[in-house]
KELUMVO-771668 format. One record per atom (N, C-alpha, C): x, y, z; residue in three letters. Coordinates in pm, whole numbers, plus 50000, padded with zeros to 5 digits. Example, Ala and Ser with C-alpha at 12.3 -4.5 7.8 and 13.67 -1.06 7.14 Angstrom:
BEGIN
513194943150780ALA
512304955050780ALA
513204967050780ALA
512854977550708SER
513674989450714SER
512905000350787SER
This chain:
BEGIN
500274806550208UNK
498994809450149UNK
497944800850216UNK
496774803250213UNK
495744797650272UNK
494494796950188UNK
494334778050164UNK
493304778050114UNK
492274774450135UNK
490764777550132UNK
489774768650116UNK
489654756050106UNK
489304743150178UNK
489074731550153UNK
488614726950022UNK
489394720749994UNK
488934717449812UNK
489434723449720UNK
490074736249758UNK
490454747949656UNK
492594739549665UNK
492674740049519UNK
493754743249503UNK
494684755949491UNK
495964752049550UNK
496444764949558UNK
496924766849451UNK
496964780749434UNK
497884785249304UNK
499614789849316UNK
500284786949163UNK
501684788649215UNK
501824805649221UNK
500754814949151UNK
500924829549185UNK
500824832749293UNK
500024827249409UNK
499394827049503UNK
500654822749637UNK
500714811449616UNK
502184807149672UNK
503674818949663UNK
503324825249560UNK
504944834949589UNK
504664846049626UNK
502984852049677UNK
502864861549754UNK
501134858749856UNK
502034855149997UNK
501044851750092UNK
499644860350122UNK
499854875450051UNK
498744881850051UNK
497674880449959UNK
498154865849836UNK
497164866349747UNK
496484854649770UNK
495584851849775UNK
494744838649793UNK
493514833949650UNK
494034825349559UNK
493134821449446UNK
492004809749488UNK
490964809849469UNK
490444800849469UNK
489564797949353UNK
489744777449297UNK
489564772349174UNK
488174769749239UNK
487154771349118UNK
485784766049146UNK
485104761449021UNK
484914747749049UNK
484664738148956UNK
483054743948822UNK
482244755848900UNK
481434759948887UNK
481464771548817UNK
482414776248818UNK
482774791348711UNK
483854788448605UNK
483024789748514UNK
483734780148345UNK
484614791148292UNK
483964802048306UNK
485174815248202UNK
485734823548287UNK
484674831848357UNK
485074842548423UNK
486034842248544UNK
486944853148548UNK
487604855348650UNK
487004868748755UNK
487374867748869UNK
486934880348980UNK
488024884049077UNK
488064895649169UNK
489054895749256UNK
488574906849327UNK
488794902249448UNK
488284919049578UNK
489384916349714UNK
489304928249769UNK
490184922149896UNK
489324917350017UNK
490064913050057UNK
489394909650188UNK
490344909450284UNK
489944919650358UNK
491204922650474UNK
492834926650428UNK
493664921250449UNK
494724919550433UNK
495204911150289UNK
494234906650273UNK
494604892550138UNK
493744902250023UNK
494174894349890UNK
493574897649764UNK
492954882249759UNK
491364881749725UNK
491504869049687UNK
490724866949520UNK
491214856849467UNK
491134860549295UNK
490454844049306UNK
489284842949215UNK
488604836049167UNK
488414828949038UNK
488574819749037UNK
489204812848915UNK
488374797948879UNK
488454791848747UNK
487754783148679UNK
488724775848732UNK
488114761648794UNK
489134749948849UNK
490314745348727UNK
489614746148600UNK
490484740648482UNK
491464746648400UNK
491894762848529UNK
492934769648467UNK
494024766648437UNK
494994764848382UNK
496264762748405UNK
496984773148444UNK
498104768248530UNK
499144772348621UNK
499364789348511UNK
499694786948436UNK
500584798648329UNK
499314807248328UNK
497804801548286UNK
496714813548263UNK
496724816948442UNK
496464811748527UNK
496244814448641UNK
497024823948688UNK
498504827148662UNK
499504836048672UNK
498834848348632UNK
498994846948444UNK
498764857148442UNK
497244862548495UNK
496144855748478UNK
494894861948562UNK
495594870448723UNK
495944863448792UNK
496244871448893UNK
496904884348873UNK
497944883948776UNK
498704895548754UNK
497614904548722UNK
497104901648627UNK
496094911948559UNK
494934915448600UNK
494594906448744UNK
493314910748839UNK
494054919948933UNK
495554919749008UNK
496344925149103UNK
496124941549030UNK
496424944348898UNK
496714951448857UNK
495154963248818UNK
493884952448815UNK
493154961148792UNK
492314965548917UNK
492354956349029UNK
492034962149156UNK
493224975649201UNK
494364971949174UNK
495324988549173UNK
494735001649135UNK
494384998549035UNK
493745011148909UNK
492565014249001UNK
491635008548988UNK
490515011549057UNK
491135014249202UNK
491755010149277UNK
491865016949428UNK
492785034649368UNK
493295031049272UNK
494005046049277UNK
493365059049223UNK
492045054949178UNK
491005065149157UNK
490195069149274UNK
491125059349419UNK
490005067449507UNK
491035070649625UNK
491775079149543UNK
492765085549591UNK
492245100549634UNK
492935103049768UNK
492505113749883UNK
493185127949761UNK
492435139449740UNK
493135150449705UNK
493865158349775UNK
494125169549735UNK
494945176149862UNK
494555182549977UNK
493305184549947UNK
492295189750094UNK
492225180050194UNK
491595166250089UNK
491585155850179UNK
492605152050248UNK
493625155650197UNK
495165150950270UNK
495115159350344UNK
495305170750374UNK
495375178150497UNK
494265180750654UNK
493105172450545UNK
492255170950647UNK
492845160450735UNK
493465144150653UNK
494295135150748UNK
495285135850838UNK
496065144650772UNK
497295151550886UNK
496455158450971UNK
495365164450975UNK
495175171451088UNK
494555157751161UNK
494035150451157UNK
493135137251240UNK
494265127951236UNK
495125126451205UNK
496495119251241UNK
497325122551344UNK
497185137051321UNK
498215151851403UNK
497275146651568UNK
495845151451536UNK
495155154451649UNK
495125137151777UNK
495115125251660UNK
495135111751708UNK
496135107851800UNK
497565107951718UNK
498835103251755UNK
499655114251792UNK
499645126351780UNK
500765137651835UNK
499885146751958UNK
498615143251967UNK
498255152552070UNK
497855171651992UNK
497675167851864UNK
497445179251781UNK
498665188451734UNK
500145182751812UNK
500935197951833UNK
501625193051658UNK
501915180451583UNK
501715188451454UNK
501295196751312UNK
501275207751310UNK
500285217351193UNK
500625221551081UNK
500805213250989UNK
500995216650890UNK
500535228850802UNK
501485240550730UNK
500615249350687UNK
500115239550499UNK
500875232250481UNK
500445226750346UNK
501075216250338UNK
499945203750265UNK
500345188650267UNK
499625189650152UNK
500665178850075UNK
500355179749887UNK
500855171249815UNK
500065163949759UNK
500915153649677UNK
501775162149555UNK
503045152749502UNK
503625160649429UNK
504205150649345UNK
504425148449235UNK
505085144249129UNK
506495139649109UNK
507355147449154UNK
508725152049103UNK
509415140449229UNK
508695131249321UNK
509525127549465UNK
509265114349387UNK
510585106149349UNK
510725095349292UNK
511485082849361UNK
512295093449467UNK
513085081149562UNK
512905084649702UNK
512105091149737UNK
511375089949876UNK
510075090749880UNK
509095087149987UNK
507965084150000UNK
507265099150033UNK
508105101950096UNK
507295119050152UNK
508865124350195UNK
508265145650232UNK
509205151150263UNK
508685161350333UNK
509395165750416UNK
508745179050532UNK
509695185950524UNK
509425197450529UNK
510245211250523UNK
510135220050662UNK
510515214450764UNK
510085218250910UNK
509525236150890UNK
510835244450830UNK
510795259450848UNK
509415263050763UNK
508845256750661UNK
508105262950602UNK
506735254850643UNK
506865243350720UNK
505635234850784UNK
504715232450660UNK
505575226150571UNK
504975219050470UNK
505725204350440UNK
504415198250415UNK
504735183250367UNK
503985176450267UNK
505335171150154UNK
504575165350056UNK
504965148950071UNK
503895145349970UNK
503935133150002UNK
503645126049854UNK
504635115649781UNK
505065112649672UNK
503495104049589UNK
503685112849469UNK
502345101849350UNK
502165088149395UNK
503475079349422UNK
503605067149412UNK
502575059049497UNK
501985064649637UNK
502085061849718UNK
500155060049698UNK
499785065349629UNK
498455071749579UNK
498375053349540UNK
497085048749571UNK
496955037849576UNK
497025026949626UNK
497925029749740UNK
498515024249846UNK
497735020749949UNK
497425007750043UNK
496795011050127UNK
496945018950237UNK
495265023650262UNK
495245036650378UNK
496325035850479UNK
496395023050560UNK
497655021150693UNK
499105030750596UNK
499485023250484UNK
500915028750449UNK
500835041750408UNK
499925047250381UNK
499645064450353UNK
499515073650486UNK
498785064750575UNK
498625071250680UNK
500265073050743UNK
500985058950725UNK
502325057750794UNK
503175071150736UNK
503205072550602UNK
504145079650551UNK
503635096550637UNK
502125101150566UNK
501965112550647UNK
501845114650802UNK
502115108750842UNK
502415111951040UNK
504005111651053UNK
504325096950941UNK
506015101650982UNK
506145113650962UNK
505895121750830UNK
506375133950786UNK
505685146750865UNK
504245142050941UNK
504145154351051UNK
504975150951187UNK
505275138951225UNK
506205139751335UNK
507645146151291UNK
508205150251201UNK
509625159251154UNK
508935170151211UNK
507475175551179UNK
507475190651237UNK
507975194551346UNK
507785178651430UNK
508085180851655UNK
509705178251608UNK
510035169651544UNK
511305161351582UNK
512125164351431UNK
513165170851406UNK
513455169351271UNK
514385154051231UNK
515395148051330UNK
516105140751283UNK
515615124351321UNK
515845115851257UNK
515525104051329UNK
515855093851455UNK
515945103951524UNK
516725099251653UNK
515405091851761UNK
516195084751876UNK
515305083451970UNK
514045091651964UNK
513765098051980UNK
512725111552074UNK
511555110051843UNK
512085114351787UNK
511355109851677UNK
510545094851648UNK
511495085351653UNK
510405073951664UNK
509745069151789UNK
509825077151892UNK
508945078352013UNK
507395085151965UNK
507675092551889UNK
506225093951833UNK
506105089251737UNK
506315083251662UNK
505325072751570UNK
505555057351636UNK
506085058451801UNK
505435045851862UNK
504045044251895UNK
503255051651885UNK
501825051351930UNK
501215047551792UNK
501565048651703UNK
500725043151554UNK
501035029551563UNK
500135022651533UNK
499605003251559UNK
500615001251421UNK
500535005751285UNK
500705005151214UNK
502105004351150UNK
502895012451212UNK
504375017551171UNK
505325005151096UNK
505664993851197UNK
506404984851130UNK
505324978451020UNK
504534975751000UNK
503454962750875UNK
503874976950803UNK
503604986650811UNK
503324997950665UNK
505255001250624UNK
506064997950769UNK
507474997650684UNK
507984988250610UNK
507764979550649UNK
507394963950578UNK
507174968750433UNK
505644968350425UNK
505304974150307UNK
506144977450178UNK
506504991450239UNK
507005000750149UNK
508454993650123UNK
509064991650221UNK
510364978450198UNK
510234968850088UNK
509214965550082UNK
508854951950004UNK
508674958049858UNK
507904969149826UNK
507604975849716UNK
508984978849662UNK
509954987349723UNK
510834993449702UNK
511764983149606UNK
512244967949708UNK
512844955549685UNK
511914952249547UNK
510844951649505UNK
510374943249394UNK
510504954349296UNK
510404965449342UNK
510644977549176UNK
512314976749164UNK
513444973349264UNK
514684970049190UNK
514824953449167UNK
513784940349114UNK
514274934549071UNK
514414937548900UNK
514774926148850UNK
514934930548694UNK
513504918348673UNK
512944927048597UNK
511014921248529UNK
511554913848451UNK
510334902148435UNK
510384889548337UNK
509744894748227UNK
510284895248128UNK
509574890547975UNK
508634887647928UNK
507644893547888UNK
506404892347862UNK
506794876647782UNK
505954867847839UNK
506064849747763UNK
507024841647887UNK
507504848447905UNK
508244837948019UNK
508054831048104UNK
């Protein structure tokens, strides 16, 4: 974690390097939080304690979520991305006839149906940052060129900057929704 000179670090902050708190001797009640870049950084009364500071972060992490997931792409908008993803990184040749978010995909991120040149791509993901949305829909238009994951498939999603940080990602998500959750008080 990385802090500001003067700023103490926090122990929420410390068990995930993307969050950065900073205590300011000058803000008595209120809490705040926005991203910046890559980091979340959450703003805090110097005289928090460790346990309120937790949960503030939890509950700032959680309401910057909400709000990013209301500005979630619809399904036009999604197909407008596969096509400027398609046209970016594949040279245009994949065309989806329909890209759609869908509900019912609970243990994969997305799915392509080469014969019917449709690809959906899972609720979960809705909220997510743009890089890992973008990752999931190009993987699933590169199945249109390539169906299996062989060599010649991740040859095209070598040209996306993005691929490993957004597999990362979704790795990391995946790993923290199978630990077992603490106890509200704990």
């Amino acid at each position: 974690m990385s802090a500001a000179p003067g700023n103490l670090p926090g122990m929420a902050a410390e068990l995930d390097p993307a969050v950065e708190v900073r205590r300011s001797a000058r803000r008595k009640r209120t809490v705040s939080a926005y991203r910046e870049g890559d980091r979340t950084v959450v703003l805090i009364p110097a005289r928090m304690s460790q346990a309120e500071e937790q949960r503030w972060v939890s509950r700032m992490l959680d309401k910057l979520a909400a709000q990013e997931s209301r500005k979630v792409l619809g399904d036009d908008a999604l197909a407008r991305r596969a096509a400027e993803l398609s046209a970016e990184y594949l040279g245009g040749r994949a065309r989806p006839d329909v890209v759609r978010w869908v509900t019912n995909q609970n243990s994969r991120w997305g799915s392509c149906t080469p014969s019917e040149r449709s690809i959906r791509l899972s609720h979960r993901l809705q909220g997510m940052p743009e890089y890992v949305v973008d990752y999931v829909l190009l993987h699933e238009l590169a199945h249109l060129l390539e169906a299996s994951h062989g060599p010649r498939f991740w040859a095209l999603l070598a040209a996306y900057p993005q691929t490993e940080r957004a597999r990362g990602y979704l790795e990391g998500v995946a790993a923290a929704a199978s630990l077992p959750h603490a106890r509200s008080g704990d």
